[in-house]
Backbone as JSON Lines, residues from 0, in Angstrom:
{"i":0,"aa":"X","n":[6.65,3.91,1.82],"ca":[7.34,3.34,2.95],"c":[8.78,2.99,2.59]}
{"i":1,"aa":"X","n":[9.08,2.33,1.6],"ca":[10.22,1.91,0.86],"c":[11.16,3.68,0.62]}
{"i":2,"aa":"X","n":[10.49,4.34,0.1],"ca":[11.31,5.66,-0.23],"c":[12.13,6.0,0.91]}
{"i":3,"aa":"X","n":[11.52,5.71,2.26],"ca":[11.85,6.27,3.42],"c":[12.49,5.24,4.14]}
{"i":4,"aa":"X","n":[12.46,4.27,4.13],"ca":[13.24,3.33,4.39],"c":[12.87,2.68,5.63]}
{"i":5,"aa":"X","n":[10.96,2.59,5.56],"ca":[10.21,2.74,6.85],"c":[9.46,1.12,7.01]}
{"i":6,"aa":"X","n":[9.9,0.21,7.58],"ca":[9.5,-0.93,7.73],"c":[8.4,-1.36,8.09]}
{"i":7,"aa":"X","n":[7.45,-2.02,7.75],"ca":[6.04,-2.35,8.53],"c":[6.28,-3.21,9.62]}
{"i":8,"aa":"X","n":[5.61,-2.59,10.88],"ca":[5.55,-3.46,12.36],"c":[5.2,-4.47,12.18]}
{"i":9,"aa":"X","n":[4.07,-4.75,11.44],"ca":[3.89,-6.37,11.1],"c":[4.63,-7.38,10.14]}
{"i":10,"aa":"X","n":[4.87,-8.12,10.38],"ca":[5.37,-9.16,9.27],"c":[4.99,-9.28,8.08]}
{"i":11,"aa":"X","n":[3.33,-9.6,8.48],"ca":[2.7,-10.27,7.29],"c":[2.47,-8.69,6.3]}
{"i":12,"aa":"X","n":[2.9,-7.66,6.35],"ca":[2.77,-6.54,6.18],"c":[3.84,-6.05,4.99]}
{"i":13,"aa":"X","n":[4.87,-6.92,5.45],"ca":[6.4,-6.94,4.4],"c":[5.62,-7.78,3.33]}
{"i":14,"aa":"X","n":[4.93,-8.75,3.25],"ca":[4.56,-9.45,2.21],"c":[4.02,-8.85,1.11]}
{"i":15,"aa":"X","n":[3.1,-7.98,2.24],"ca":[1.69,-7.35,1.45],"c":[2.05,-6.36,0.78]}
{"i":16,"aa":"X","n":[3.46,-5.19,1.04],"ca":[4.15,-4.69,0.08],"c":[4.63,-4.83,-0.79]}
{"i":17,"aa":"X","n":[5.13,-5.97,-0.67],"ca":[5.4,-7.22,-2.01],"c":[4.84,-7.15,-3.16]}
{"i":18,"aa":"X","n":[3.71,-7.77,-2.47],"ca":[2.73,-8.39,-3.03],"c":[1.88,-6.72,-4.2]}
{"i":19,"aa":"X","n":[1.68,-6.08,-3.36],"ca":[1.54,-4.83,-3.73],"c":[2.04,-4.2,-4.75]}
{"i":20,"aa":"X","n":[3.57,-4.35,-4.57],"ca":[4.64,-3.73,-5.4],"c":[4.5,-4.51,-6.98]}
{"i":21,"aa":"X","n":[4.62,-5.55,-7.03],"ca":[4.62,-6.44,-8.02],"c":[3.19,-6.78,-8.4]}
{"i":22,"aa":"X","n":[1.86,-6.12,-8.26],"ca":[0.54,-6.54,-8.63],"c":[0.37,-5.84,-9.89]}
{"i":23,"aa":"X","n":[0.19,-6.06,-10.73],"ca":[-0.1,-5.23,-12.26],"c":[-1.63,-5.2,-12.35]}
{"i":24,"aa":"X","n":[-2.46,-4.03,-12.61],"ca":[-4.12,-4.19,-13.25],"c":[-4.07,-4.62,-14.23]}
{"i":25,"aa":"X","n":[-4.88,-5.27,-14.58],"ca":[-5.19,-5.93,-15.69],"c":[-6.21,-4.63,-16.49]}
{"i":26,"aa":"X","n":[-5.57,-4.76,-17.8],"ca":[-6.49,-3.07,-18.37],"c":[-7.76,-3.33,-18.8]}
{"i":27,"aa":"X","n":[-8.44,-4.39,-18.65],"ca":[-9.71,-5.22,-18.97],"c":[-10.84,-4.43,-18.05]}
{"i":28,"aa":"X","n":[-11.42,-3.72,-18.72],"ca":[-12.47,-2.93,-17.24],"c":[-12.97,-4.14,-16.38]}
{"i":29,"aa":"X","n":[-13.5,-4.95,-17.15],"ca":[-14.44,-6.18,-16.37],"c":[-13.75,-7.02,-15.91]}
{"i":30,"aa":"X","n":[-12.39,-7.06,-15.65],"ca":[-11.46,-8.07,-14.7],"c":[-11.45,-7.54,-13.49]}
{"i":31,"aa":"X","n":[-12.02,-8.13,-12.38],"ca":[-11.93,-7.49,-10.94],"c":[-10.56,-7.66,-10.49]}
{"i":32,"aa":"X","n":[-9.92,-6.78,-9.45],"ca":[-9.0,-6.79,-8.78],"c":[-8.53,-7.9,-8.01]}
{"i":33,"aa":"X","n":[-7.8,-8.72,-8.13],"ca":[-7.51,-9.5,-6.99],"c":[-8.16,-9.18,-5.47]}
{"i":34,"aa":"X","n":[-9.03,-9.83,-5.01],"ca":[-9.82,-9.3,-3.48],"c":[-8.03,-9.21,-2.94]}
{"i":35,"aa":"X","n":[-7.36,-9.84,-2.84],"ca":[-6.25,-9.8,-1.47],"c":[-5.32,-8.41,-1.74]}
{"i":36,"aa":"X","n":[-5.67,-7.48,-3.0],"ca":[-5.18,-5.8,-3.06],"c":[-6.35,-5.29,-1.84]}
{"i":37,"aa":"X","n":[-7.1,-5.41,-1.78],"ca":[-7.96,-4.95,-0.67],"c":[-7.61,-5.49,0.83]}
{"i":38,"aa":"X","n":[-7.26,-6.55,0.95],"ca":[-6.9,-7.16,2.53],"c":[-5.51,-6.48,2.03]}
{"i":39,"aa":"X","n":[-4.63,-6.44,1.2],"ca":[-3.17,-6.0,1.37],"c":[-3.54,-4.25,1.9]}
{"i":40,"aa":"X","n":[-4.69,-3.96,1.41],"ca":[-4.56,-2.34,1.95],"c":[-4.82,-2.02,2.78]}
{"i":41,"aa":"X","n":[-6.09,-3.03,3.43],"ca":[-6.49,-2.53,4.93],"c":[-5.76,-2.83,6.17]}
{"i":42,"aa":"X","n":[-5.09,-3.69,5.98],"ca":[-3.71,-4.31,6.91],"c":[-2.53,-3.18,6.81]}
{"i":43,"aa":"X","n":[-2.07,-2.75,5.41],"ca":[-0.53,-1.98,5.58],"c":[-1.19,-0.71,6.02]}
{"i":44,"aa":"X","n":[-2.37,-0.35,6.23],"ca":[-2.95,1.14,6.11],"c":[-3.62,0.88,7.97]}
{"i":45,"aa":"X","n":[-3.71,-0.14,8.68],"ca":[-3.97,-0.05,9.95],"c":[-2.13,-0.26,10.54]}
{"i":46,"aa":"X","n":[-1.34,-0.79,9.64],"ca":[0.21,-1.02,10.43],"c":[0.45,-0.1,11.57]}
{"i":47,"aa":"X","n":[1.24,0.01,12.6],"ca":[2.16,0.93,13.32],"c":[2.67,1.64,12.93]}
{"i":48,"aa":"X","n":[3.39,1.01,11.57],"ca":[4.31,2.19,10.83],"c":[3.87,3.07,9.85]}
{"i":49,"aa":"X","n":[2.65,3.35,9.95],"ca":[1.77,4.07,9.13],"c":[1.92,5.43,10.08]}
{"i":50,"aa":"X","n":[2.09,5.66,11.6],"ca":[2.09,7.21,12.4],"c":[3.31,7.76,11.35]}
{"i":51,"aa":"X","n":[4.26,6.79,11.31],"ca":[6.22,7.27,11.0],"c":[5.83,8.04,9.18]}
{"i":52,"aa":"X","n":[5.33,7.24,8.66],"ca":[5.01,7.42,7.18],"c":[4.73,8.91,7.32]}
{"i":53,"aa":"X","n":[3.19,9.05,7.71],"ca":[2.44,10.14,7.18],"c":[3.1,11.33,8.54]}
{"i":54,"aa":"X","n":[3.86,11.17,9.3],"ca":[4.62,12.52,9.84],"c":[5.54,12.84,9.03]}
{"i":55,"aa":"X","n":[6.06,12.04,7.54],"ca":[6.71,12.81,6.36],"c":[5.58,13.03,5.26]}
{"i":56,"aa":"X","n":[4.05,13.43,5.69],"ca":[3.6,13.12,4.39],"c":[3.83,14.72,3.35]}
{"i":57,"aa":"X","n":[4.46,15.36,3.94],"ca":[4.78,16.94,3.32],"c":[5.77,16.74,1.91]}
{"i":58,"aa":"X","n":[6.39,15.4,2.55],"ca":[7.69,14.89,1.55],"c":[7.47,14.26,0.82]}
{"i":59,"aa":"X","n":[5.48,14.03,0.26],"ca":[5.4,13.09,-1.23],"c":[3.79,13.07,-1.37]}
{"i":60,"aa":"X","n":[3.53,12.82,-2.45],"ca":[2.13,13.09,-3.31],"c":[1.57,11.62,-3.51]}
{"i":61,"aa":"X","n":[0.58,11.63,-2.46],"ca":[-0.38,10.32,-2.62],"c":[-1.51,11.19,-3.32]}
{"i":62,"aa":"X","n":[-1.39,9.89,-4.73],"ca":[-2.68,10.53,-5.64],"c":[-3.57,9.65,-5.08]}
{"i":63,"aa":"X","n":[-4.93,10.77,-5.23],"ca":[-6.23,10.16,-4.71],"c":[-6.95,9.99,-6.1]}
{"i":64,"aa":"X","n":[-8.11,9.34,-5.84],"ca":[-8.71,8.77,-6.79],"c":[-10.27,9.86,-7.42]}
{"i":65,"aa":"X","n":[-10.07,10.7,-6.97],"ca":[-11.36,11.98,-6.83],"c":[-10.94,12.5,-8.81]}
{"i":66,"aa":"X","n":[-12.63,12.8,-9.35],"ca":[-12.15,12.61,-10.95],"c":[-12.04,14.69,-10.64]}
């Protein structure tokens, strides 16, 4: 979203990129994820500005998690 210079419709949405941007894993297998990486994903991934995103998605490589 940031590459493109594509703002989230929601507010609390700017946070969660934030929040996102600056979250480090911990390399500990048995340290769970912060639960609020999961509310940060299902919120920026229902946004408005999620149509604008993925009508450039030709223009960048979301790695999936498939081994």
């Amino acid at each position: 979203m940031r590459q493109f210079e594509i703002e989230p419709a929601d507010p609390v949405n700017v946070e969660f990129c934030d929040f996102l941007s600056e979250y480090a894993v911990d390399p500990d297998p048995h340290t769970p994820l912060d639960p609020k990486v999961g509310i940060a994903v299902q919120s920026i991934w229902k946004d408005g500005s999620m149509d604008a995103l993925l009508e450039r998605q030709s223009e960048f490589y979301l790695m999936d998690s498939a081994p």
